[in-house]
GUTIMAR-147153 format. One record per residue: x negated, y, z of N, C-alpha, C in turn; chain; residue number from 1. Coordinates in steps of 0.05 Angstrom, whole numbers. Each point is the difference from the previous one (the first is absolute). Layout:
RORO     n.u     n.v     n.w    ca.u    ca.v    ca.w     c.u     c.v     c.w  chain    n
RORO       X       Y       Z       X       Y       Z       X       Y       Z      A  NUM
...
END
This chain:
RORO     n.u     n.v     n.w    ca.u    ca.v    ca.w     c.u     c.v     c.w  chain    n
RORO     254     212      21     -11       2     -26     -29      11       1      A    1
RORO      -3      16      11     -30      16       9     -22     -21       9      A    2
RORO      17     -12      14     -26     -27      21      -9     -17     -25      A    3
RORO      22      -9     -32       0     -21     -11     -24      17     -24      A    4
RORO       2      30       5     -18       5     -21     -22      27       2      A    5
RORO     -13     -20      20     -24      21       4     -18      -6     -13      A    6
RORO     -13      21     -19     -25     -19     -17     -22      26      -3      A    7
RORO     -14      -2     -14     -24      18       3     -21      -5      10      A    8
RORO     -17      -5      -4     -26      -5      20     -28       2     -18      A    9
RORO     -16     -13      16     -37      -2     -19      -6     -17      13      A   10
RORO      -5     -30     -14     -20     -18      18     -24      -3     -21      A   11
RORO     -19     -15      14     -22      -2     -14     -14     -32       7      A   12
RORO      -3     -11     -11     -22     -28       3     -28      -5      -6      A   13
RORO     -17      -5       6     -29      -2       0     -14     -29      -6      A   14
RORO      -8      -3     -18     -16     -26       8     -24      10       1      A   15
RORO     -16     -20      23     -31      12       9      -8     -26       1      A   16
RORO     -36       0       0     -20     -26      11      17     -12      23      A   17
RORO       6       5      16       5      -8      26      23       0       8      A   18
RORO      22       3      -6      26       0       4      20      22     -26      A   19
RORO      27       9      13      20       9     -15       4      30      28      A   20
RORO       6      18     -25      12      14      17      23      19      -1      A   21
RORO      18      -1      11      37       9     -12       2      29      28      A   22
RORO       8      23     -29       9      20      19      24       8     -10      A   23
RORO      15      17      17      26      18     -15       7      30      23      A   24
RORO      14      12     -16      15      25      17      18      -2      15      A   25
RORO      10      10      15      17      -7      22      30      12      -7      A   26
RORO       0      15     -20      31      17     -13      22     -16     -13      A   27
RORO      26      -5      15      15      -8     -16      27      26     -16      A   28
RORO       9     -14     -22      15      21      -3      24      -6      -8      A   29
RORO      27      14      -7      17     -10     -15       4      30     -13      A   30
RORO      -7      -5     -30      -4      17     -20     -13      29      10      A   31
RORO       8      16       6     -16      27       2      -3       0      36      A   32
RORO      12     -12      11       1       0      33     -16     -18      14      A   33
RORO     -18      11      20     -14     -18      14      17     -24      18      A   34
RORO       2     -20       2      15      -8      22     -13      -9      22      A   35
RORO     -26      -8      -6     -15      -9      20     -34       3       1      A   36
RORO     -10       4      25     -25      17      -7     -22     -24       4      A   37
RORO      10     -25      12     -15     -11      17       6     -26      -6      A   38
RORO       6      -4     -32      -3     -25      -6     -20     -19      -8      A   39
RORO       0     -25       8     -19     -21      -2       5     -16     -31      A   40
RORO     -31      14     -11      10     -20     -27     -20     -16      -5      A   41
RORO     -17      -4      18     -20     -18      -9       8     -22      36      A   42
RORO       1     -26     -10      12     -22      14     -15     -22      -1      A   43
RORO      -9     -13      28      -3     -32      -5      22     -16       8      A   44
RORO     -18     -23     -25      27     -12      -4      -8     -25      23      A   45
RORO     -27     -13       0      -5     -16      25     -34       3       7      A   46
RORO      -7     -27       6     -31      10       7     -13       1     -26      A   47
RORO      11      -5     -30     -19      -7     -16      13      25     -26      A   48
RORO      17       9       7      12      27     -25      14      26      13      A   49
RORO      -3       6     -14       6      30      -6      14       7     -18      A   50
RORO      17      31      -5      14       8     -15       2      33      -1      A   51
RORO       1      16     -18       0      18       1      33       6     -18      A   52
RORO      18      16       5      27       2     -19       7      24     -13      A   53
RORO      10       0     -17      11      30      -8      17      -9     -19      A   54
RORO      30      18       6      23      -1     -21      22      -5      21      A   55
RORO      24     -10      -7      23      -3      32     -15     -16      17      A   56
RORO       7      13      25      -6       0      27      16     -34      11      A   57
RORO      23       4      -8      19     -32      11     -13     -15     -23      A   58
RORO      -3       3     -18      -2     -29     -19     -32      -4      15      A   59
RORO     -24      20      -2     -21     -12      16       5     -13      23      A   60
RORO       4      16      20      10     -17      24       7     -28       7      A   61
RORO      21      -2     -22      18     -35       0     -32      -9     -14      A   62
RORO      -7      -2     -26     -22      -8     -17     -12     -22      33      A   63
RORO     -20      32      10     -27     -11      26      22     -15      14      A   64
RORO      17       2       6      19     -30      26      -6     -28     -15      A   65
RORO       9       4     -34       5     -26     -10     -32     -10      -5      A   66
RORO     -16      24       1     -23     -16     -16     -28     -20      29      A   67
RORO      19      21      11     -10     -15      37      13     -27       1      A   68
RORO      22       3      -1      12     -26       0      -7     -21     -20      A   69
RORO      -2       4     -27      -9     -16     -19     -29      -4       5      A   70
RORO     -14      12      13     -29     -17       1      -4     -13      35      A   71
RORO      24       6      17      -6     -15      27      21     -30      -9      A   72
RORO      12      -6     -21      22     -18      -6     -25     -12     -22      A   73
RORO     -12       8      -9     -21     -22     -29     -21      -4      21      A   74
RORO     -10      15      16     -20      -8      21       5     -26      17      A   75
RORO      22      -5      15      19     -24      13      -4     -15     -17      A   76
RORO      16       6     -27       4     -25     -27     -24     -14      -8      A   77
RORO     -25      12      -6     -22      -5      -1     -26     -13      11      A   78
RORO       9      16      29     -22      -3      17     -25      13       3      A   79
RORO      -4      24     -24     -22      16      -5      14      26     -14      A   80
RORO     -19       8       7      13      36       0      -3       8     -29      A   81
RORO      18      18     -13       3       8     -30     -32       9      -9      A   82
RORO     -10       0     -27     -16      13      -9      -1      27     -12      A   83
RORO     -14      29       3       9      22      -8      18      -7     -29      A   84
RORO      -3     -18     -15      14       4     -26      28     -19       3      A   85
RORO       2     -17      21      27     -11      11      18      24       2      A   86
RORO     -14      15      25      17      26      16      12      18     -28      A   87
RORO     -19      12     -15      14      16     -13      13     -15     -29      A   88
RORO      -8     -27       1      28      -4     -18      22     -10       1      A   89
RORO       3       7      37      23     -10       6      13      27       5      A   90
RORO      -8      16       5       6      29       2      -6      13     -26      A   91
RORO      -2      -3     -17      12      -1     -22      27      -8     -20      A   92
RORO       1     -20      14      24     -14       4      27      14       3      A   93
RORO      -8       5      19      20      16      30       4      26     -25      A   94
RORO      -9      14      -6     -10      25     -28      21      -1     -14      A   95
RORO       1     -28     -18      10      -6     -26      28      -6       9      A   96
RORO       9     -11      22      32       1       6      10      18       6      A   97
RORO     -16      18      16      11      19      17       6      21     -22      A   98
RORO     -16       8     -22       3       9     -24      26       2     -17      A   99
RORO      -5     -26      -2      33      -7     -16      16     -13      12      A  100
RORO      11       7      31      21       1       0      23      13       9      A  101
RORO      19       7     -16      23       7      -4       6      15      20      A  102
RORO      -6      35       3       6      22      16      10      24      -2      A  103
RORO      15      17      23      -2      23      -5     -22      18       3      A  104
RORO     -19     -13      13     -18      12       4     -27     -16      -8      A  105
RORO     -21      15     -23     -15     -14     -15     -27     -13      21      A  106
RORO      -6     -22       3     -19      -8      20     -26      -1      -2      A  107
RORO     -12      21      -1     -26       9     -14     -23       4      31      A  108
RORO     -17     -23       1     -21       5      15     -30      -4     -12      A  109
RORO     -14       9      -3     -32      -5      -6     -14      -4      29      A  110
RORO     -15     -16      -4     -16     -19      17     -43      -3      -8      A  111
RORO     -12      15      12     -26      -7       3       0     -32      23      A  112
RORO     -18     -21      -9       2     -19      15     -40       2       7      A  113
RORO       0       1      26     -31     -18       8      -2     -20      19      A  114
RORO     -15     -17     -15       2     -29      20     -26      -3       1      A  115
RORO      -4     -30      18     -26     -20       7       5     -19     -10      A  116
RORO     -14     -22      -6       3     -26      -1     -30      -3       5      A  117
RORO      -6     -32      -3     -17     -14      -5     -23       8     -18      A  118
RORO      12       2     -19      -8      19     -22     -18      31       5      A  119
RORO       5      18      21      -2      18      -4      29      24       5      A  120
RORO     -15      30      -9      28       8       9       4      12     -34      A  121
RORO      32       5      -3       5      15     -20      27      13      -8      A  122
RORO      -6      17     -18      24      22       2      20     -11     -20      A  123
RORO      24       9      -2      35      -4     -19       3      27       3      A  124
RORO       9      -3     -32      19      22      -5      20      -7      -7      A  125
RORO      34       7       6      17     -21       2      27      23     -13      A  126
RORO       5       3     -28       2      16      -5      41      -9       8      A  127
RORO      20      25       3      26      -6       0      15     -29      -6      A  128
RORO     -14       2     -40      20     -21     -23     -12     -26      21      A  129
RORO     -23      -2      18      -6     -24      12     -28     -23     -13      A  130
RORO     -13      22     -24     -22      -5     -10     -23       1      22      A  131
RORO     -22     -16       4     -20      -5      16     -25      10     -14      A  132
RORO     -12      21       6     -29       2      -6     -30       5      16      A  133
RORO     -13     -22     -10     -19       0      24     -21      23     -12      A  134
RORO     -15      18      26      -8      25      -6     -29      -9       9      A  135
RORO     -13      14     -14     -39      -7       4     -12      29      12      A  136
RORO      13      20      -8     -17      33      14      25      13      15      A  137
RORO      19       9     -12      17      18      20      35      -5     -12      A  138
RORO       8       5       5      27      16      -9      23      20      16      A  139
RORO      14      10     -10      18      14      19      25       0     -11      A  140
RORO      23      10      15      23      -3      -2      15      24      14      A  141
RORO      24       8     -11      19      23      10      -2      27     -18      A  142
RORO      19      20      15       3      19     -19     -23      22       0      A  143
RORO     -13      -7      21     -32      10      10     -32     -21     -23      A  144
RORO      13     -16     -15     -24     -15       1     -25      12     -30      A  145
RORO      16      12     -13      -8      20     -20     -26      14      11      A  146
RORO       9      14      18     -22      14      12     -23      -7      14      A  147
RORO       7     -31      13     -11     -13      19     -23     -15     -18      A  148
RORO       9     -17     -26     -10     -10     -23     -25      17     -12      A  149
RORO       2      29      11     -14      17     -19     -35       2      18      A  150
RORO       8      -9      32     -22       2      14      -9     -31       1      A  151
RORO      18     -10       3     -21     -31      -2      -1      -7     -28      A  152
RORO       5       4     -27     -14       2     -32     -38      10      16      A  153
RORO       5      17       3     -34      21       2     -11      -9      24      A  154
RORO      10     -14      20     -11      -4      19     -13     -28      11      A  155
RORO      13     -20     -15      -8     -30       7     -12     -17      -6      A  156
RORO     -13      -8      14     -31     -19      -3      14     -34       2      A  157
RORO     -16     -11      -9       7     -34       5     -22      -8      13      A  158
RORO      -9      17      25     -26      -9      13      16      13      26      A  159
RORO      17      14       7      14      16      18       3     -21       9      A  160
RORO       1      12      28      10     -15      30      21       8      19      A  161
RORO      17     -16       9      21       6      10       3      28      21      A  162
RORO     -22       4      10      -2      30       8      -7      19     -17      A  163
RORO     -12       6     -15       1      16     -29      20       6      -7      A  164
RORO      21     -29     -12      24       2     -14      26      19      20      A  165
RORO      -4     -10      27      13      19      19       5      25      -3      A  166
RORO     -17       3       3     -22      39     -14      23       5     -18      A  167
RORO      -4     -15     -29       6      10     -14      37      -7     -12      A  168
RORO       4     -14      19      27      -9      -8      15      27      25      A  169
RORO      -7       8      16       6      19       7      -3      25     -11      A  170
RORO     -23       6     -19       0      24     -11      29       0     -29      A  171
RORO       1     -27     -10      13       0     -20      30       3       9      A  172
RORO       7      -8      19      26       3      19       3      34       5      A  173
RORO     -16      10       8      -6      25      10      10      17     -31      A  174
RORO     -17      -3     -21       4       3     -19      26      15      -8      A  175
RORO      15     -29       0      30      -3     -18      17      18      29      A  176
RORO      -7      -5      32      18      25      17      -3      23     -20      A  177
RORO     -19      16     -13      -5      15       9      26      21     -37      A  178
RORO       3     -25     -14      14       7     -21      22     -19      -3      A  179
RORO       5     -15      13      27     -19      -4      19      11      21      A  180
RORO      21       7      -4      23      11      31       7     -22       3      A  181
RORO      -2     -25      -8      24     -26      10     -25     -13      14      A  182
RORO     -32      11       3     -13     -24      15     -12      25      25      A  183
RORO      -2      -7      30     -10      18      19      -4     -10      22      A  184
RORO       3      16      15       2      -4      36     -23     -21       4      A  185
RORO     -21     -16       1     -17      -8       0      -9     -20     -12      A  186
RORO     -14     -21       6     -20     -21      -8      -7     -20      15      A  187
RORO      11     -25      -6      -3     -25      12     -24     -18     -16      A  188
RORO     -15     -20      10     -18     -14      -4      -5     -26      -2      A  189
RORO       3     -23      -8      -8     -27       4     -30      -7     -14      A  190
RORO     -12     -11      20     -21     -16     -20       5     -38       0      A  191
RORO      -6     -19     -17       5     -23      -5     -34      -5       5      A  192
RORO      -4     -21      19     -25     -14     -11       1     -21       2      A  193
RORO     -26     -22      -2       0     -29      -1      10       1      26      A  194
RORO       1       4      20       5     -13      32      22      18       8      A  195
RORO       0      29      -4      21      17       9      16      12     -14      A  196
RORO      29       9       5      11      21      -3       5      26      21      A  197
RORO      -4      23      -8      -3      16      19       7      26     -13      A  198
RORO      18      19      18      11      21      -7     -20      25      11      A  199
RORO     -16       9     -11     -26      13       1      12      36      -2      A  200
RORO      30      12      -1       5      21      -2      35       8       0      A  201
RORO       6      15      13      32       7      10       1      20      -5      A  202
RORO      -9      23     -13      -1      30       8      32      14     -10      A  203
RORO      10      15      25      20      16     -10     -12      36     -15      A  204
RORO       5      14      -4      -3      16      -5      14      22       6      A  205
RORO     -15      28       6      22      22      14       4      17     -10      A  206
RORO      18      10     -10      10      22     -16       4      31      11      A  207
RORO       3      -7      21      12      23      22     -34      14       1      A  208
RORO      18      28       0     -13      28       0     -12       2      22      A  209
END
């Protein structure tokens, strides 16, 4: 029951000139108890997306398997690789069932999405009910994101650059540790650009005296 409901966290998404950039905390919990210090919640999904998660731990999990699978299975079908707004409205998708259906246990995941295409790169906000919203400056998510929200409101430019946004998607992360008990133990990093994805930060954090 613990594994099915660890939730808590702070992620954060960025849109910049030059790419996307997705961070989160490394704390999982099940209700007042840490269970894990050293969880990964920011995920790629292949060479062209990303994901950042917060809410149950298993319903995310299954989500990134199927949504891998659903864009290496339309990729085959096709012959060309999904467009950022394919990916997340197929993972969206994945949202709106997994939502309603019929549990003991309610299947609640939130999803930051950053992709590439052709197009360019761009961010999803991909809320539980399985609604899709495409984001133009920032957003955040989790029980940390209140706080996180409060440093990128005052802090963000639409001229920022993916190292800037770094900066500051870490200070806003930093932030919400420093008043949320369900978000901690450190800070992971992705940046999205036209050509790369790349995990630009892992940090654990040490508590010990």
């Amino acid at each position: 029951m613990e594994e099915q409901l660890k939730t808590g966290t702070t992620t954060v998404g960025i849109a910049c000139e030059d790419g996307i950039v997705l961070a989160a905390d490394k704390r999982a919990t099940a209700g007042t108890m840490i269970v894990d210090k050293r969880a990964e919640k920011v995920h790629v999904i292949n060479d062209d997306f990303a994901v950042t998660i917060a809410g149950g731990v298993s319903d995310a999990q299954l989500l990134i398997k199927l949504i891998r699978a659903e864009l290496k299975l339309k990729e085959v079908k096709t012959n060309k690789k999904a467009t950022a707004k394919e990916a997340a409205n197929l993972l969206g998708g994945l949202l709106y069932s997994n939502i309603r259906r019929p549990s003991m246990i309610p299947g609640i995941a939130h999803f930051l999405l950053g992709g590439r295409d052709k197009e360019g790169t761009h961010l999803y906000d991909l809320f539980p009910d399985g609604s899709v919203t495409p984001i133009r400056d920032f957003v955040s998510s989790g029980s940390g994101s209140v706080f996180a929200l409060g440093v990128l409101e005052t802090q963000y430019r639409a001229d920022m650059t993916t190292d800037e946004a770094v900066k500051m998607a870490v200070k806003a992360i930093n932030t919400a540790l420093k008043r949320d008990s369900c978000s901690g133990n450190g800070i992971d990093v992705i940046v999205v650009k036209n050509n790369e994805i790349k995990r630009v930060m892992n940090k654990e954090l040490d508590y010990n005296l």
